[in-house]
DRENMISE-625401 format. One record per atom (N, C-alpha, C): residue number from 1; residue in one letter; x, y, z. Coordinates in nm, 4 decimals. Each point is the difference from the previous one (the first is absolute). Layout:
@num->NUM; residuo->a; x->X; y->Y; z->Z;
...
***
This chain:
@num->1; residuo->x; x->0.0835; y->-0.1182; z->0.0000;
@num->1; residuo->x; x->-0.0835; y->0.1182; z->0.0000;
@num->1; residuo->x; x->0.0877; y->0.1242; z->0.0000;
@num->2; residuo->x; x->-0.0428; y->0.1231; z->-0.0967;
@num->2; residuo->x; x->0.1178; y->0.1042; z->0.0085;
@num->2; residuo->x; x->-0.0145; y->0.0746; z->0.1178;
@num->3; residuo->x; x->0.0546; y->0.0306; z->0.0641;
@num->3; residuo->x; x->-0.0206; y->0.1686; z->0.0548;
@num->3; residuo->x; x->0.0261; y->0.1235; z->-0.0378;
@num->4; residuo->x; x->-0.0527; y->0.0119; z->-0.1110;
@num->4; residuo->x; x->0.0278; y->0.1266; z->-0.0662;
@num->4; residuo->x; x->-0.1044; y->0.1422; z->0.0739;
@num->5; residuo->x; x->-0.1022; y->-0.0502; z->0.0675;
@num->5; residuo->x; x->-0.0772; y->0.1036; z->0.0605;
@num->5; residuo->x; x->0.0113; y->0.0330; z->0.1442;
@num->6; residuo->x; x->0.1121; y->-0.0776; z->0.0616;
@num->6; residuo->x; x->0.0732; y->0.0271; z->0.1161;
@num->6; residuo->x; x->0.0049; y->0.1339; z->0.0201;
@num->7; residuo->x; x->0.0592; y->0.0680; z->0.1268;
@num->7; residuo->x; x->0.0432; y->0.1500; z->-0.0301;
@num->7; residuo->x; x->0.0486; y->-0.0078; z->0.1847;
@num->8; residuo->x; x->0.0852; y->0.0242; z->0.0164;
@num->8; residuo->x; x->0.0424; y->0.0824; z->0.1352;
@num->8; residuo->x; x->-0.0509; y->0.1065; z->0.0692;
@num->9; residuo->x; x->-0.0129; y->-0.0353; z->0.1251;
@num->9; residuo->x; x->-0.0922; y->0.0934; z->0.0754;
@num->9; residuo->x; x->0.1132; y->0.0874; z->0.0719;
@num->10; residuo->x; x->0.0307; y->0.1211; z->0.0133;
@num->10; residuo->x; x->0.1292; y->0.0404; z->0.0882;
@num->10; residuo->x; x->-0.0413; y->0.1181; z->0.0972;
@num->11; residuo->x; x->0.0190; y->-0.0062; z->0.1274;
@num->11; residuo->x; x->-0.0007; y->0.0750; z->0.1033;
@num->11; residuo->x; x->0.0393; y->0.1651; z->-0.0403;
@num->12; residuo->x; x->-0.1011; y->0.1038; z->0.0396;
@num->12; residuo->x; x->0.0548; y->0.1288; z->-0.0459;
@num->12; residuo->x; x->0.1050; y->0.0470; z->0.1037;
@num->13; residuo->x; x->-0.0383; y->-0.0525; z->0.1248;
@num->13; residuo->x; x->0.0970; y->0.0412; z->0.1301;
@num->13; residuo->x; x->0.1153; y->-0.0222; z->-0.0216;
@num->14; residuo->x; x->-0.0156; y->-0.1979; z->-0.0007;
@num->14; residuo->x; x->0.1585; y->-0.0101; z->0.0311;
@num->14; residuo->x; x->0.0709; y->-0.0546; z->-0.1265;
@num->15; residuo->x; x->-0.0763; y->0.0197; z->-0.1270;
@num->15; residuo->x; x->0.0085; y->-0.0644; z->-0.1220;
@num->15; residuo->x; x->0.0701; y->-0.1432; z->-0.0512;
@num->16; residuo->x; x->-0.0207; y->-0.0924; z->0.0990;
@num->16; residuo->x; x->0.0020; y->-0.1077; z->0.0127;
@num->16; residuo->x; x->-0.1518; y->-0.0754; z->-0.1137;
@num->17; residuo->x; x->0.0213; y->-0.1275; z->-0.0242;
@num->17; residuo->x; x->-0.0606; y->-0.1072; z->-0.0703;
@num->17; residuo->x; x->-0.0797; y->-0.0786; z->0.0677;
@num->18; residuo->x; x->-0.1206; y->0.0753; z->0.0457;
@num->18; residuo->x; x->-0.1296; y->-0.1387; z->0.0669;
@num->18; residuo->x; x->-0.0499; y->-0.1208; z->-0.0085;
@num->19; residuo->x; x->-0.0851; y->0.0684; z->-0.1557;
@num->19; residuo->x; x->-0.0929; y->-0.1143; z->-0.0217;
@num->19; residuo->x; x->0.0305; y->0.0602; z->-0.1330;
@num->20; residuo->x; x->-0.0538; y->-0.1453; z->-0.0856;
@num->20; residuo->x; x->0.0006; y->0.0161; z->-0.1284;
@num->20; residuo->x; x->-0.1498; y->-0.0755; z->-0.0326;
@num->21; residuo->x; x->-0.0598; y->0.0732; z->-0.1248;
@num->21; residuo->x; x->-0.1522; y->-0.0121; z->-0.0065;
@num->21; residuo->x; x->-0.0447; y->-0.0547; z->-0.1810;
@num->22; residuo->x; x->-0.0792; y->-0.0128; z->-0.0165;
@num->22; residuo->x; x->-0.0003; y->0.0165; z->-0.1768;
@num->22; residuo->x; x->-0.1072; y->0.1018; z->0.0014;
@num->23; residuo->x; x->0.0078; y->0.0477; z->-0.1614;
@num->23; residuo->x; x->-0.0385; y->0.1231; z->0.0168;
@num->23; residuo->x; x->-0.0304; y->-0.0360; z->-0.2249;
@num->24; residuo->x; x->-0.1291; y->0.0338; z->-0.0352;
@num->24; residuo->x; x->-0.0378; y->0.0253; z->-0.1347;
@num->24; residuo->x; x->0.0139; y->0.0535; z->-0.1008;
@num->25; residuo->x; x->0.1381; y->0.0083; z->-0.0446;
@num->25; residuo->x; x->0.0627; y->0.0696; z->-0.0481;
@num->25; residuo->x; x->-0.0751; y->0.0882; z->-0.1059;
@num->26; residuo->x; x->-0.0856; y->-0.0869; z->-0.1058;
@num->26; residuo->x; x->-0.0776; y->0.0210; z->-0.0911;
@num->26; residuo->x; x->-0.1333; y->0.1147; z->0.0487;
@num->27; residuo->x; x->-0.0270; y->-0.0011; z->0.1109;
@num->27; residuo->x; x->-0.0908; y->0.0681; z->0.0179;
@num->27; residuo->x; x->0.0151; y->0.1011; z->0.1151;
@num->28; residuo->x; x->0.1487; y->0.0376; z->0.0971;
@num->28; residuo->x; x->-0.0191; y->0.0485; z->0.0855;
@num->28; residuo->x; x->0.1485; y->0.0624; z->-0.0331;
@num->29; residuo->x; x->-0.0174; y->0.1499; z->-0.0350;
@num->29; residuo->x; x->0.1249; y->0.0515; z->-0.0637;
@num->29; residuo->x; x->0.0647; y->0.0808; z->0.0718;
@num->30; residuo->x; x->-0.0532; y->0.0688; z->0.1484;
@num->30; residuo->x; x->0.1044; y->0.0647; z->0.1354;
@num->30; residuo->x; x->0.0107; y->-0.1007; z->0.0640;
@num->31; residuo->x; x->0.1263; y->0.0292; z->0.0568;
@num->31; residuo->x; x->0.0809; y->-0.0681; z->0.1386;
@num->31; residuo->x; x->-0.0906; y->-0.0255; z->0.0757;
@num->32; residuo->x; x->-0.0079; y->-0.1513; z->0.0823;
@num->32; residuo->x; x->-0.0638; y->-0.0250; z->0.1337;
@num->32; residuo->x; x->0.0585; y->0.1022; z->0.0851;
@num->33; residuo->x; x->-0.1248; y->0.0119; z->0.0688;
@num->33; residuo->x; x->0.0641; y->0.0643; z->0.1301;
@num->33; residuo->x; x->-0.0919; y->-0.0672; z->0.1705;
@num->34; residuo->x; x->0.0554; y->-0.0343; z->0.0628;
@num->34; residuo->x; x->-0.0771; y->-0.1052; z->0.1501;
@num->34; residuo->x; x->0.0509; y->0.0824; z->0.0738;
@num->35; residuo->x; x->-0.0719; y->0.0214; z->0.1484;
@num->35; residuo->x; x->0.0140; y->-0.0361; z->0.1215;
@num->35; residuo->x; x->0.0513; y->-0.1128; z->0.0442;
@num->36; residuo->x; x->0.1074; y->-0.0257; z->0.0482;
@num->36; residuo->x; x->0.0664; y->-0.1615; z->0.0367;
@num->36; residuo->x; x->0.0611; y->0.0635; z->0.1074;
@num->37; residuo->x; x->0.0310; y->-0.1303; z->0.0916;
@num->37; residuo->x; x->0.0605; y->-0.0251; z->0.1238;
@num->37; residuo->x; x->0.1347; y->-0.0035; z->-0.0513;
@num->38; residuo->x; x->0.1162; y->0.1177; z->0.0646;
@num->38; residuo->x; x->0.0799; y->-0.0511; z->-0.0286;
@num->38; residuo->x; x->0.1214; y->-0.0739; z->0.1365;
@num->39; residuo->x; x->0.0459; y->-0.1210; z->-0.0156;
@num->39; residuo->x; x->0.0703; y->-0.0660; z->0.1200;
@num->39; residuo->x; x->0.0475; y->0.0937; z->0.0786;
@num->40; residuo->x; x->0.1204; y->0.0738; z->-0.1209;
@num->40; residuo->x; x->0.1042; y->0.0930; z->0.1109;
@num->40; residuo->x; x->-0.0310; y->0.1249; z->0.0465;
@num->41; residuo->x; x->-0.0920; y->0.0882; z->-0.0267;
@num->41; residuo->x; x->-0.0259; y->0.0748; z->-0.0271;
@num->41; residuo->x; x->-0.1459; y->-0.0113; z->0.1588;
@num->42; residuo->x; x->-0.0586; y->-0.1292; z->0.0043;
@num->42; residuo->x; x->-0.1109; y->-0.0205; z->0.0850;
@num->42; residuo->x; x->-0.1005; y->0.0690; z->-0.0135;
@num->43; residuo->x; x->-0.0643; y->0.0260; z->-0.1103;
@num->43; residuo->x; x->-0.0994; y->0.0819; z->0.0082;
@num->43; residuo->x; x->-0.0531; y->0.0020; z->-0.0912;
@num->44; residuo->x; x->-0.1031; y->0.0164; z->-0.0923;
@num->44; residuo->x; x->-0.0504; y->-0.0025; z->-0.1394;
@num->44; residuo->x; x->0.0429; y->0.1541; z->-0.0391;
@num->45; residuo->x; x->0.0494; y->-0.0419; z->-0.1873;
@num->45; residuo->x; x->0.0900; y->0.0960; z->-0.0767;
@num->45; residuo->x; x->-0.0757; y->-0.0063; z->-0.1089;
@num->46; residuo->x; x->0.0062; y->0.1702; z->-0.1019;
@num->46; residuo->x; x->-0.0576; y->-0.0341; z->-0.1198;
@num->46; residuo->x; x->0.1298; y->-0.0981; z->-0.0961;
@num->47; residuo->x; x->-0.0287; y->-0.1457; z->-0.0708;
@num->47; residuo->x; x->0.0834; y->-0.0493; z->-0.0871;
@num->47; residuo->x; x->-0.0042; y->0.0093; z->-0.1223;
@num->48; residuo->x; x->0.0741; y->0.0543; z->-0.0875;
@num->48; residuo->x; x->-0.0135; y->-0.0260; z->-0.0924;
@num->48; residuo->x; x->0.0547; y->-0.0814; z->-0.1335;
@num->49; residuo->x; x->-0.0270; y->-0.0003; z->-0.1373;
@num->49; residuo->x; x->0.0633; y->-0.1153; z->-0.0933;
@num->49; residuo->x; x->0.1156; y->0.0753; z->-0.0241;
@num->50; residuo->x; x->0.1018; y->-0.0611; z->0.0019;
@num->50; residuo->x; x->0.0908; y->-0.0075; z->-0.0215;
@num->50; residuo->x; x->0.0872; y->-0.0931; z->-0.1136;
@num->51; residuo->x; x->0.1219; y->0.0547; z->-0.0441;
@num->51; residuo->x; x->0.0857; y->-0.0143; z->-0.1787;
@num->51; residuo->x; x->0.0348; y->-0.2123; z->0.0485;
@num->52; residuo->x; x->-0.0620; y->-0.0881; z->-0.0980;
@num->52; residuo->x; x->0.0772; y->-0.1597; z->0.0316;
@num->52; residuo->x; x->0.1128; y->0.0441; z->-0.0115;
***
């Protein structure tokens, strides 16, 4: 199976690598952007997609 619709989720704080999500390429043409927990940071951060 490819993962070509993968994408990296990255911390704005501490710009560290969370979670990684898939995301529709074909139909969804701005950057994710989440609320996520981040470990080091302890606290929920806006994350966003970030370059594979």
């Amino acid at each position: 199976m490819p993962q070509k619709n993968l994408v990296k989720l990255q911390c704005t704080v501490c710009k560290r690598v969370n979670y990684w999500t898939k995301k529709n390429k074909k139909t969804t043409e701005r950057k994710l952007t989440f609320d996520k927990f981040c470990k080091w940071d302890k606290k929920h951060t806006p994350h966003k997609e970030a370059k594979k």
